[in-house]
N, CA, C and O atoms as a GROMACS GRO file, in nm:
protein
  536
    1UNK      N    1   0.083  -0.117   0.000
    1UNK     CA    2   0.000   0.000   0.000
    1UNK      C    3   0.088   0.124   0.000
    1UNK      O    4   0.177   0.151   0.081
    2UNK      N    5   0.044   0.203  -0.117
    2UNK     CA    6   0.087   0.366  -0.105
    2UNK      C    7   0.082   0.470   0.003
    2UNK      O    8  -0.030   0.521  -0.002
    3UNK      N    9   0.134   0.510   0.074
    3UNK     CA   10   0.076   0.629   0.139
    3UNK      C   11   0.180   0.732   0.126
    3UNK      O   12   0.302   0.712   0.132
    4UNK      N   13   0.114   0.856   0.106
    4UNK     CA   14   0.197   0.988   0.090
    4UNK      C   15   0.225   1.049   0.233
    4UNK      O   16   0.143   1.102   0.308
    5UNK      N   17   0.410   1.023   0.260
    5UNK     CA   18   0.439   1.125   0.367
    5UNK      C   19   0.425   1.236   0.413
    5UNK      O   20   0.518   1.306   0.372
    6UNK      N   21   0.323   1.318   0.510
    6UNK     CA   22   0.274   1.447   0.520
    6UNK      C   23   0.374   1.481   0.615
    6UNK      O   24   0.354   1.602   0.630
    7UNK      N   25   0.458   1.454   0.680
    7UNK     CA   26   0.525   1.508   0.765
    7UNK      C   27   0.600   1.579   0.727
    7UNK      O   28   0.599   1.673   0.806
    8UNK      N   29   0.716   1.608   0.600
    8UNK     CA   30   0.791   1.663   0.533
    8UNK      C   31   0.736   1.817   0.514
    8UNK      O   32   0.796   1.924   0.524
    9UNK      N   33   0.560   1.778   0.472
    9UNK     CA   34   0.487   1.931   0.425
    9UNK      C   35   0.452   1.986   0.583
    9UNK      O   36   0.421   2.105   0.579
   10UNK      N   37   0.450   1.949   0.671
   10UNK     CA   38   0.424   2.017   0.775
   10UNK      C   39   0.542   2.090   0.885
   10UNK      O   40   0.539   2.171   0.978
   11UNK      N   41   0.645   2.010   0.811
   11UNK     CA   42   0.782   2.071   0.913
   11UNK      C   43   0.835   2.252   0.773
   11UNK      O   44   0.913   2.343   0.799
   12UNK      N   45   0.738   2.229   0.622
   12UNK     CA   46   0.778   2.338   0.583
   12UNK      C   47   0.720   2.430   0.644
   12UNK      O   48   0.770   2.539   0.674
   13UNK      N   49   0.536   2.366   0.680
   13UNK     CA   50   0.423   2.522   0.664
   13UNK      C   51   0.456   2.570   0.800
   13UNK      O   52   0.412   2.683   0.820
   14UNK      N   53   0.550   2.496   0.940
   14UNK     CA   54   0.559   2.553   1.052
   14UNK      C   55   0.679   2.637   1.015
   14UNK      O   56   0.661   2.759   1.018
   15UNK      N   57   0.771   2.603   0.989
   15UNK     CA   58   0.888   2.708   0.957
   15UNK      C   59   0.853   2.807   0.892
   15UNK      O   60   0.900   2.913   0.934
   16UNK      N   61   0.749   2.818   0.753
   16UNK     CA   62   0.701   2.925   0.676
   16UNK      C   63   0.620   3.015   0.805
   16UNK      O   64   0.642   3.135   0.816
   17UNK      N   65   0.522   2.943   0.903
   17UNK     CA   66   0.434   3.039   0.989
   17UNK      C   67   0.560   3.072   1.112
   17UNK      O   68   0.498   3.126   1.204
   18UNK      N   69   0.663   3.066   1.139
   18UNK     CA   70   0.786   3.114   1.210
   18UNK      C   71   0.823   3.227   1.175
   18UNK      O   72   0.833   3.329   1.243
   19UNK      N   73   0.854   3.203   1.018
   19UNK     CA   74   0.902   3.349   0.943
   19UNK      C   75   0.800   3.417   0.932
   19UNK      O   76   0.807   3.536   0.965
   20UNK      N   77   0.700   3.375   0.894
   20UNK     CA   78   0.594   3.487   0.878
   20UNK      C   79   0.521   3.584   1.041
   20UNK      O   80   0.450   3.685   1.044
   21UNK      N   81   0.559   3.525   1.122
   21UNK     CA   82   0.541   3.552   1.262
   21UNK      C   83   0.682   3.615   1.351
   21UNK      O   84   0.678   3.614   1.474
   22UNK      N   85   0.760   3.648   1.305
   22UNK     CA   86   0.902   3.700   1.286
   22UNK      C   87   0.886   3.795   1.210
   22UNK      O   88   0.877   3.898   1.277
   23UNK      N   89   0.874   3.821   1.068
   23UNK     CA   90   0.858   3.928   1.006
   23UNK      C   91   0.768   3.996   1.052
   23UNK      O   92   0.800   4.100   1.109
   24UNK      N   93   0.630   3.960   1.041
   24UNK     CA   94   0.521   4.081   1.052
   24UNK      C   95   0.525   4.166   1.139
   24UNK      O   96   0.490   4.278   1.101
   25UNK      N   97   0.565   4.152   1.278
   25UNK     CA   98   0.604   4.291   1.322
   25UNK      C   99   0.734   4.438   1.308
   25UNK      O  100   0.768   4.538   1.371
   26UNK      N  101   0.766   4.371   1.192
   26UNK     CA  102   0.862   4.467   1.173
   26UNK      C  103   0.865   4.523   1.010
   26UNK      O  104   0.958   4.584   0.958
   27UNK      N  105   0.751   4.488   0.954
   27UNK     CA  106   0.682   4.521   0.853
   27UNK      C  107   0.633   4.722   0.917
   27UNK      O  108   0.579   4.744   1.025
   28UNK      N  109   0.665   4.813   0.830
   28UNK     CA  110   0.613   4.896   0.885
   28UNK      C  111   0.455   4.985   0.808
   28UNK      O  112   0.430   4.979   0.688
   29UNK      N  113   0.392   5.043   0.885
   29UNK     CA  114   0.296   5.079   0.844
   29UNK      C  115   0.312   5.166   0.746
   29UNK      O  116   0.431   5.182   0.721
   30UNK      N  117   0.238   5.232   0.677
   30UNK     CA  118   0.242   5.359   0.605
   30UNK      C  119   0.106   5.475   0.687
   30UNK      O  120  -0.014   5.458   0.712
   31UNK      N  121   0.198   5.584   0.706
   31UNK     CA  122   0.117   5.691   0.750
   31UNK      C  123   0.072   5.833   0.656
   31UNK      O  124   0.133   5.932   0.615
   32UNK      N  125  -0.024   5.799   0.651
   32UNK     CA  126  -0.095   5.922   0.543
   32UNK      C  127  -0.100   6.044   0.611
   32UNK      O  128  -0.183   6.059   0.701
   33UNK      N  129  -0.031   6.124   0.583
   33UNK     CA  130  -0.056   6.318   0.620
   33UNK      C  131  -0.152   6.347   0.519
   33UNK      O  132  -0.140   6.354   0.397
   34UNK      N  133  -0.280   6.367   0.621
   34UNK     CA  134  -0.377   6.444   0.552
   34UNK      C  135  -0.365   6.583   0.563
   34UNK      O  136  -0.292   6.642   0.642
   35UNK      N  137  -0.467   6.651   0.452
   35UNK     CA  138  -0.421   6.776   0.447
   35UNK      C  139  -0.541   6.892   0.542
   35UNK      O  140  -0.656   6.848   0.536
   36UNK      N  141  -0.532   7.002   0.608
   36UNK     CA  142  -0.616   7.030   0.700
   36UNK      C  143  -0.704   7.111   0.639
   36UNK      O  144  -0.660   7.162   0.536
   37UNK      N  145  -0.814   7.141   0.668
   37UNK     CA  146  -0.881   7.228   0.564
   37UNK      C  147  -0.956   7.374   0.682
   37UNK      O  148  -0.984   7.322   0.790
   38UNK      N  149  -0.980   7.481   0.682
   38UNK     CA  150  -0.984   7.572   0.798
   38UNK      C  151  -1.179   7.561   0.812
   38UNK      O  152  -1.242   7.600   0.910
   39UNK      N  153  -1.216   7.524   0.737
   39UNK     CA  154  -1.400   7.582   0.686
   39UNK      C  155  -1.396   7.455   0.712
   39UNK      O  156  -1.298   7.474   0.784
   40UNK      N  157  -1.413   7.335   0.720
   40UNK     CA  158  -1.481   7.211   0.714
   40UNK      C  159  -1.501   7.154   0.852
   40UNK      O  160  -1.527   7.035   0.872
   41UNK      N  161  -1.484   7.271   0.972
   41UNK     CA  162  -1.515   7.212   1.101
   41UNK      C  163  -1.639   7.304   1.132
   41UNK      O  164  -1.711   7.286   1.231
   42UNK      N  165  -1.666   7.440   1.007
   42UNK     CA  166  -1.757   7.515   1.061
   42UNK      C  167  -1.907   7.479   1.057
   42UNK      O  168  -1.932   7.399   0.967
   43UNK      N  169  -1.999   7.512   1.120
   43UNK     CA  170  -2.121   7.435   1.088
   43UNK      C  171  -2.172   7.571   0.971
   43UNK      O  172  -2.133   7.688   0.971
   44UNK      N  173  -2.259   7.512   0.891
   44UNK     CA  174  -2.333   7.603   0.836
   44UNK      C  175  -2.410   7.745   0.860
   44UNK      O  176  -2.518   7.719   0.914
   45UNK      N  177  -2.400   7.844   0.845
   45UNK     CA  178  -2.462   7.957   0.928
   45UNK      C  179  -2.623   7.966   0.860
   45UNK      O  180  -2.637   7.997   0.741
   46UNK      N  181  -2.734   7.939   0.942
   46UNK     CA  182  -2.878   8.004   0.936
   46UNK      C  183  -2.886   8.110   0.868
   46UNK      O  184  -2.827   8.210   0.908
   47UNK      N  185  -2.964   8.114   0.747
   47UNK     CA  186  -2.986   8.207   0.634
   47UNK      C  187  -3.061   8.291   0.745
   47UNK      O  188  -3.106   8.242   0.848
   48UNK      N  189  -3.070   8.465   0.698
   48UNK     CA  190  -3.118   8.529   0.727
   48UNK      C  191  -3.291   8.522   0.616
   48UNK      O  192  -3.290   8.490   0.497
   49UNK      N  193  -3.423   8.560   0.697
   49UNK     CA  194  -3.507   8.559   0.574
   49UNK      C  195  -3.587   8.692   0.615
   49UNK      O  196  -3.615   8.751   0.719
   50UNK      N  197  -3.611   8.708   0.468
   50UNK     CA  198  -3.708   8.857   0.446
   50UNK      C  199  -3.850   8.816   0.430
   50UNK      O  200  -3.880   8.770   0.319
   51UNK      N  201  -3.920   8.823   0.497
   51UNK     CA  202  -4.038   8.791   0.517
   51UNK      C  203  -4.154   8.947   0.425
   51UNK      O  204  -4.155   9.066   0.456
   52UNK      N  205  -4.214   8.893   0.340
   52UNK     CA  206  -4.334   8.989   0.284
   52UNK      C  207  -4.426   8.959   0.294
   52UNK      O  208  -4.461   8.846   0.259
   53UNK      N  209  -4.529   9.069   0.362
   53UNK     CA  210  -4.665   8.992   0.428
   53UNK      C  211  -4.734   9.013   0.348
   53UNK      O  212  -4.683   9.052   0.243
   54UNK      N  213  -4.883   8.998   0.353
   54UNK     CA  214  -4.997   8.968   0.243
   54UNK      C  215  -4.983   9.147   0.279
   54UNK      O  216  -5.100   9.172   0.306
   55UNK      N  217  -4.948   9.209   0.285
   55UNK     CA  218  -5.040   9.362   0.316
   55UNK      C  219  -4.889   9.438   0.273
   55UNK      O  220  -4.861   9.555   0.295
   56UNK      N  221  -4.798   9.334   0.202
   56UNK     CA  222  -4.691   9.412   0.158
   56UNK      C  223  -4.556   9.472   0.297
   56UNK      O  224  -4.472   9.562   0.293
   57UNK      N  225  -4.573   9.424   0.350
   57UNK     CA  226  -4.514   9.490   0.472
   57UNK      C  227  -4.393   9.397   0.488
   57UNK      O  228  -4.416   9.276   0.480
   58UNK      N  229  -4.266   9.438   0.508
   58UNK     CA  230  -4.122   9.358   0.516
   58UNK      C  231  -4.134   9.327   0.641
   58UNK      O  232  -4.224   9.372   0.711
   59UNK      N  233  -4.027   9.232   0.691
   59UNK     CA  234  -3.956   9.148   0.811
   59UNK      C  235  -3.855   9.082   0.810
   59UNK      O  236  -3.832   9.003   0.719
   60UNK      N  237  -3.769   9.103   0.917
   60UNK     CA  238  -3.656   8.992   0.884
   60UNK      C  239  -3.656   8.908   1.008
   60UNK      O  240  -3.690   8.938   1.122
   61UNK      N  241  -3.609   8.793   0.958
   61UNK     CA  242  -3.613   8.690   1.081
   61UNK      C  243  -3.442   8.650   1.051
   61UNK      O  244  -3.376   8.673   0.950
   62UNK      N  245  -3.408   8.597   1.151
   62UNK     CA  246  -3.231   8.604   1.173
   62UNK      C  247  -3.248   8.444   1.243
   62UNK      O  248  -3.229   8.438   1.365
   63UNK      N  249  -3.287   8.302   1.162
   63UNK     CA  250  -3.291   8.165   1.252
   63UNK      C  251  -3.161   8.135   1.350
   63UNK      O  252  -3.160   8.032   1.417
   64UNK      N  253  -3.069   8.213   1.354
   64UNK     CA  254  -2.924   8.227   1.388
   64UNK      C  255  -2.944   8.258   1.581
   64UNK      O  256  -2.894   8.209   1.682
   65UNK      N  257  -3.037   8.354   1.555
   65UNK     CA  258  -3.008   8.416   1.677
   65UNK      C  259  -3.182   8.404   1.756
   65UNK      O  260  -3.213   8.446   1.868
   66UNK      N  261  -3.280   8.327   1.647
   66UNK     CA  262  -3.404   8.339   1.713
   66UNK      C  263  -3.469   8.310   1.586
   66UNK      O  264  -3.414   8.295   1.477
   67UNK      N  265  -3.645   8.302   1.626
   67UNK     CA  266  -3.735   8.316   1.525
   67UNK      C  267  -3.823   8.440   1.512
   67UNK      O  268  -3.914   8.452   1.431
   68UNK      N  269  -3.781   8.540   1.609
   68UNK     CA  270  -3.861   8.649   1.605
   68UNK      C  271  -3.850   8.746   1.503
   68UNK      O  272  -3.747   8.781   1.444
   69UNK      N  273  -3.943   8.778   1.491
   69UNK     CA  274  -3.938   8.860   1.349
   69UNK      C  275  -3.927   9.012   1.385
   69UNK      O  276  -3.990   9.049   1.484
   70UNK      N  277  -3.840   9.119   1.303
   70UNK     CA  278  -3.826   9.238   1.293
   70UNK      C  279  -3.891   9.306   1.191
   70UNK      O  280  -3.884   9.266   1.075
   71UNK      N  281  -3.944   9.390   1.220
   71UNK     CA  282  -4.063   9.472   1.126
   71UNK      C  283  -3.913   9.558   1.066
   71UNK      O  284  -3.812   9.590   1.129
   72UNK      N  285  -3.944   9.578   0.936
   72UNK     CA  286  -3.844   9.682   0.910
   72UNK      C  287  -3.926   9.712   0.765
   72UNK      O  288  -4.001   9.640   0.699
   73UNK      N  289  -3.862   9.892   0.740
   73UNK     CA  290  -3.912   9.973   0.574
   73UNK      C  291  -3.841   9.901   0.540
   73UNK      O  292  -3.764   9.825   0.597
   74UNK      N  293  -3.881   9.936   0.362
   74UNK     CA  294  -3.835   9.863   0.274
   74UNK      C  295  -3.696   9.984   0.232
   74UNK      O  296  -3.606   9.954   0.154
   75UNK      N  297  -3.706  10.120   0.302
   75UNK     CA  298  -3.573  10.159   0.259
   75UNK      C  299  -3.416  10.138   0.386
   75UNK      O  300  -3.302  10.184   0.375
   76UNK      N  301  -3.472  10.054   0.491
   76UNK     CA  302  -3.387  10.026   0.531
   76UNK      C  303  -3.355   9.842   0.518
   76UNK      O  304  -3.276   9.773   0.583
   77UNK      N  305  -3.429   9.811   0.435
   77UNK     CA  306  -3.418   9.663   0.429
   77UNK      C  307  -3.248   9.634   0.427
   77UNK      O  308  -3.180   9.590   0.520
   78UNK      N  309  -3.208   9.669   0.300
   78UNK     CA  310  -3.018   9.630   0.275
   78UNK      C  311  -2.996   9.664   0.377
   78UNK      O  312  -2.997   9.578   0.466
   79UNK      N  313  -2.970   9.792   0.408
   79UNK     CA  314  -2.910   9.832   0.553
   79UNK      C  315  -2.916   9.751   0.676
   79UNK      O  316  -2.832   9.759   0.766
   80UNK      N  317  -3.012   9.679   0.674
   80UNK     CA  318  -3.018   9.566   0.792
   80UNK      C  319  -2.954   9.452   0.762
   80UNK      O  320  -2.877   9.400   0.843
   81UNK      N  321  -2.975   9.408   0.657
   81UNK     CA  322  -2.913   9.264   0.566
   81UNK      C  323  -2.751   9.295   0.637
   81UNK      O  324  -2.692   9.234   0.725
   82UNK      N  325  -2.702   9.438   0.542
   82UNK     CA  326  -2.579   9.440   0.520
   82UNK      C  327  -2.512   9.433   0.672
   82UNK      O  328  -2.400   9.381   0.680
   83UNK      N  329  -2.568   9.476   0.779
   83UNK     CA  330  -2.556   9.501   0.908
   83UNK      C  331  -2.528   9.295   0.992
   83UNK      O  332  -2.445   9.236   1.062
   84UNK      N  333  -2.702   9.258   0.899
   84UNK     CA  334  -2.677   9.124   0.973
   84UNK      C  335  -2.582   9.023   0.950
   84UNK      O  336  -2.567   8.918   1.012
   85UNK      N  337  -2.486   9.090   0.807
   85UNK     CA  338  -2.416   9.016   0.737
   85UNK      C  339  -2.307   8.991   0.793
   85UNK      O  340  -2.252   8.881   0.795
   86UNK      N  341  -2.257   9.121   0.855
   86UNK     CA  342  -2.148   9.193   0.864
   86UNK      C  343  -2.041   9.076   0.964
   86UNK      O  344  -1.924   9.111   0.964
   87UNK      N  345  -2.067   8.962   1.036
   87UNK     CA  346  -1.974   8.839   1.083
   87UNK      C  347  -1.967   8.763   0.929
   87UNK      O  348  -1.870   8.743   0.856
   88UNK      N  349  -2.094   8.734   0.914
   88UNK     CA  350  -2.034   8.646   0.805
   88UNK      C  351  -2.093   8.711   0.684
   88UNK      O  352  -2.208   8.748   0.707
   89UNK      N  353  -2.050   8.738   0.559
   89UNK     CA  354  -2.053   8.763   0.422
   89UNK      C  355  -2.073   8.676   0.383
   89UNK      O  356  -2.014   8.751   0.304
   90UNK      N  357  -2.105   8.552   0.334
   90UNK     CA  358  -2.113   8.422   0.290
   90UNK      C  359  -2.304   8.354   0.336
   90UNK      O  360  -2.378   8.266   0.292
   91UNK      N  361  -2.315   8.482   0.471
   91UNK     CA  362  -2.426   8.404   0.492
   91UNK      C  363  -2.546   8.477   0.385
   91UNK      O  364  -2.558   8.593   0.344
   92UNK      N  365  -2.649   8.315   0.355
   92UNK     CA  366  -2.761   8.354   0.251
   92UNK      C  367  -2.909   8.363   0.338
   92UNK      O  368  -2.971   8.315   0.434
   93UNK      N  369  -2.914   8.497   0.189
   93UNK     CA  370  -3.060   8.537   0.300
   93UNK      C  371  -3.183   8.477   0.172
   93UNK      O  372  -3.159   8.458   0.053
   94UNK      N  373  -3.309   8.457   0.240
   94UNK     CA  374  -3.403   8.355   0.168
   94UNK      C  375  -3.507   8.491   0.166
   94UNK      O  376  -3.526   8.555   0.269
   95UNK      N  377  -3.574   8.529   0.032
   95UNK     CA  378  -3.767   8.588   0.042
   95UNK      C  379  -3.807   8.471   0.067
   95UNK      O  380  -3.785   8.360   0.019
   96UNK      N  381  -3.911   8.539   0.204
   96UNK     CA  382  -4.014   8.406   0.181
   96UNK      C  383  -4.174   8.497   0.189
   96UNK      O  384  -4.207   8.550   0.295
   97UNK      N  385  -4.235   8.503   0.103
   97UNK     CA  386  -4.363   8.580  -0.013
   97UNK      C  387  -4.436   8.547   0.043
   97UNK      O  388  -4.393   8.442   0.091
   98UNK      N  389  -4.567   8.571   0.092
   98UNK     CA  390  -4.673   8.532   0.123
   98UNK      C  391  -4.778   8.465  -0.055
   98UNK      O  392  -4.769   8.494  -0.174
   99UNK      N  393  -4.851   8.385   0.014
   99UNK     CA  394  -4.893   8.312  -0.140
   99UNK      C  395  -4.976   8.449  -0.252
   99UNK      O  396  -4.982   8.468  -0.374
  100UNK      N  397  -5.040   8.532  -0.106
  100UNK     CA  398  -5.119   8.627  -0.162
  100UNK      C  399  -5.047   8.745  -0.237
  100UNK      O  400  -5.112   8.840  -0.281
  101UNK      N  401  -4.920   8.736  -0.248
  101UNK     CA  402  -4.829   8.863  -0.247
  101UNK      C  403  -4.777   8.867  -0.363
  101UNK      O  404  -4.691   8.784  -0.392
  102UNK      N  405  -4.826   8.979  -0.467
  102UNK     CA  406  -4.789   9.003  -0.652
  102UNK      C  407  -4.666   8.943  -0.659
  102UNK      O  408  -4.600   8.962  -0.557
  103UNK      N  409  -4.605   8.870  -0.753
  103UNK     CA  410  -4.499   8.828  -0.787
  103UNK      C  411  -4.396   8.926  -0.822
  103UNK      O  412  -4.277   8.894  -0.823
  104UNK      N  413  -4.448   9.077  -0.857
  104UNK     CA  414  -4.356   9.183  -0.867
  104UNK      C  415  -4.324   9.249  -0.770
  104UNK      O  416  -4.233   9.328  -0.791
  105UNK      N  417  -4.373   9.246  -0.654
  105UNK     CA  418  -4.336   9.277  -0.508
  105UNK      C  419  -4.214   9.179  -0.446
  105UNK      O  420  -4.134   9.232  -0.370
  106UNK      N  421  -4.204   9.070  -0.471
  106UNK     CA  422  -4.108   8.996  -0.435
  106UNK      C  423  -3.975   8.989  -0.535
  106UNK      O  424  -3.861   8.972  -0.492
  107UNK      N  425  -4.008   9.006  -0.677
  107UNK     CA  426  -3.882   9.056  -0.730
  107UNK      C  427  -3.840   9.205  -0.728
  107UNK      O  428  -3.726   9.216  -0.773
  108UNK      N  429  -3.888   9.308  -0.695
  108UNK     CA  430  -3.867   9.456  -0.622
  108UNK      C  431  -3.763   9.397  -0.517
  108UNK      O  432  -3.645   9.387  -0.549
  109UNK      N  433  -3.808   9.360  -0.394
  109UNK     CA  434  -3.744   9.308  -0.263
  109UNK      C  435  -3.576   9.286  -0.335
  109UNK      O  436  -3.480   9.363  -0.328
  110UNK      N  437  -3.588   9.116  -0.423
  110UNK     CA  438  -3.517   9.046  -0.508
  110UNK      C  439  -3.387   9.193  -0.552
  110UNK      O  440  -3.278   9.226  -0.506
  111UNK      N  441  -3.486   9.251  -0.675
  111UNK     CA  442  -3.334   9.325  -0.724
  111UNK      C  443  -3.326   9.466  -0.616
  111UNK      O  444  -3.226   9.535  -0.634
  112UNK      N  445  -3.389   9.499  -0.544
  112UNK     CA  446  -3.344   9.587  -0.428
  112UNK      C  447  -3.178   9.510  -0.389
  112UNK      O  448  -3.077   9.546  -0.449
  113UNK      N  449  -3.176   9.434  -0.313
  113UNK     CA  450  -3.077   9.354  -0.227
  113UNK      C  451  -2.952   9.324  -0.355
  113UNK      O  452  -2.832   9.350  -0.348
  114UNK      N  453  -3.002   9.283  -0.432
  114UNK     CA  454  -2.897   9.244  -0.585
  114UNK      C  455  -2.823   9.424  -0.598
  114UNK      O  456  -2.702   9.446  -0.589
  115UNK      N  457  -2.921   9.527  -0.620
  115UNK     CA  458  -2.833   9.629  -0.676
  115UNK      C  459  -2.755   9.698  -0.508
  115UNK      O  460  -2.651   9.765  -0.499
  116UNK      N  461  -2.816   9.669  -0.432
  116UNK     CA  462  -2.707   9.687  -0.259
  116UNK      C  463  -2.604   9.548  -0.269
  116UNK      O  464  -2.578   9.488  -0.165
  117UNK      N  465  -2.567   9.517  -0.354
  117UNK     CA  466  -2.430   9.365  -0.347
  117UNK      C  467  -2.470   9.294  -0.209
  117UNK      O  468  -2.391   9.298  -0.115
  118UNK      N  469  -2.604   9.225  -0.198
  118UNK     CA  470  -2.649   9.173  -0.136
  118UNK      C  471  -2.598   8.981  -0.227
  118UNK      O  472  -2.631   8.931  -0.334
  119UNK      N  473  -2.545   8.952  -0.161
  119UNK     CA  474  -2.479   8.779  -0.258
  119UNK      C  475  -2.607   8.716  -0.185
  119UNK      O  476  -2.679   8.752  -0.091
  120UNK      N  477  -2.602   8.615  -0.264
  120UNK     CA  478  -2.682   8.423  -0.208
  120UNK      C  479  -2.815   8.474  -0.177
  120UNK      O  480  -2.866   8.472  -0.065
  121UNK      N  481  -2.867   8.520  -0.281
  121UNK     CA  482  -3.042   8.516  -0.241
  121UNK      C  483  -3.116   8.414  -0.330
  121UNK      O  484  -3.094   8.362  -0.439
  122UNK      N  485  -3.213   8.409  -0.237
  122UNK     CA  486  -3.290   8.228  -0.283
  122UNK      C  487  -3.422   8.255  -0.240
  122UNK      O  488  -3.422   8.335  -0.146
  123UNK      N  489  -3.592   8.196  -0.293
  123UNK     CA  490  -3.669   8.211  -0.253
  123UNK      C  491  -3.706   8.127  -0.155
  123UNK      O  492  -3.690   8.011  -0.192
  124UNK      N  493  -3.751   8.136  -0.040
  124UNK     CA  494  -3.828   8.018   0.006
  124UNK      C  495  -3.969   7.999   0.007
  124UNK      O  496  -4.061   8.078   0.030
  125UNK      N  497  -3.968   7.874  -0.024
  125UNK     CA  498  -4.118   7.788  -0.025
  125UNK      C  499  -4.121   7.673   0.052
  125UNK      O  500  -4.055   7.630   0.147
  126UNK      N  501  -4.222   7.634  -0.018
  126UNK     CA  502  -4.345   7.560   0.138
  126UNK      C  503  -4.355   7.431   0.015
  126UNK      O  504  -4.390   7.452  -0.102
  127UNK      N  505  -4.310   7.278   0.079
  127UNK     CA  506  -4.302   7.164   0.008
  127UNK      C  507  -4.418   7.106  -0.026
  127UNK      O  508  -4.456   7.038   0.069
  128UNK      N  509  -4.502   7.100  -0.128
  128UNK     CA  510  -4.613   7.021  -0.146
  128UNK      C  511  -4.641   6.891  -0.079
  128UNK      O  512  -4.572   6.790  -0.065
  129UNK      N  513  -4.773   6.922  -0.038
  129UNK     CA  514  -4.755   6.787   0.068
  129UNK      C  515  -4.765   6.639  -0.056
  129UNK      O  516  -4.772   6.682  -0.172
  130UNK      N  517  -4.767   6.533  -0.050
  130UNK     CA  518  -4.825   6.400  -0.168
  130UNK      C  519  -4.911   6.389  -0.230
  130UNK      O  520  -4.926   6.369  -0.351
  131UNK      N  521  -5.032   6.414  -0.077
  131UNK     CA  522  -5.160   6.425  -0.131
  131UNK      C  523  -5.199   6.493  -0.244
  131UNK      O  524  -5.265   6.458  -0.342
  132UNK      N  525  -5.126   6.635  -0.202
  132UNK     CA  526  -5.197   6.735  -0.327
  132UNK      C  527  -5.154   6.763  -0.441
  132UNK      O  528  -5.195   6.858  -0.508
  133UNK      N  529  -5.027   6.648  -0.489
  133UNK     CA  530  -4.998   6.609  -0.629
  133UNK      C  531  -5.049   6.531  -0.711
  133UNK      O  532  -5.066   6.412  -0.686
  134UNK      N  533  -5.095   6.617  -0.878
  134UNK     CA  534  -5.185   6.492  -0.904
  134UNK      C  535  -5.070   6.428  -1.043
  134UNK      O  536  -5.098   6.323  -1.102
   0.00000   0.00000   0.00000
């Protein structure tokens, strides 16, 4: 009867797991230097919004610092923006129109703030609920 000697293959794979248990700790890692970035720890800053009521009348709400709303003219509107801006320049301010309110009253507001170098204006709206999509 044949039989194949396994003992020969097992005195290699222990010597192979010796060396390999010998080397691997002196295998060294590789360390990646990432690069730091100064803005990517900041959180996002709360848009300022200009609120236009059904009766035409401005407001600003500041979600930053509250939800209360400030009655303000429409000739000091920028002047307040530019005021609320004034930490951060970057921050965006939102119209948010009442449904009842001419569509040319809210672009007035719109290029008011555009020709004062008012940056990042955006409208806000109100998300259709499911139901009332047909």
């Amino acid at each position: 009867m044949n039989e194949i000697n396994v003992v020969p293959y097992i005195d290699v794979m222990l010597v192979l797991l010796v060396i390999f248990m010998v080397t691997a700790p002196m295998i060294q890692t590789g360390n990646v230097d990432l690069p730091s970035v100064g803005k990517s720890s900041q959180p996002p800053v709360a848009p300022l919004e200009v609120i236009i009521k059904a009766d035409s009348s401005l407001a600003i709400r500041d979600r930053a610092k509250g939800s209360a709303e400030q009655v303000v003219a429409r000739a000091d509107l920028a002047a307040r923006i530019r005021e609320a801006q004034a930490a951060n320049p970057q921050q965006a301010v939102l119209i948010a129109g009442d449904k009842s309110v001419r569509y040319e009253a809210v672009l007035a507001v719109m290029d008011e703030l555009q020709r004062q170098q008012v940056t990042k204006i955006g409208l806000l709206v109100q998300p259709v609920a499911a139901t009332q999509v047909k």
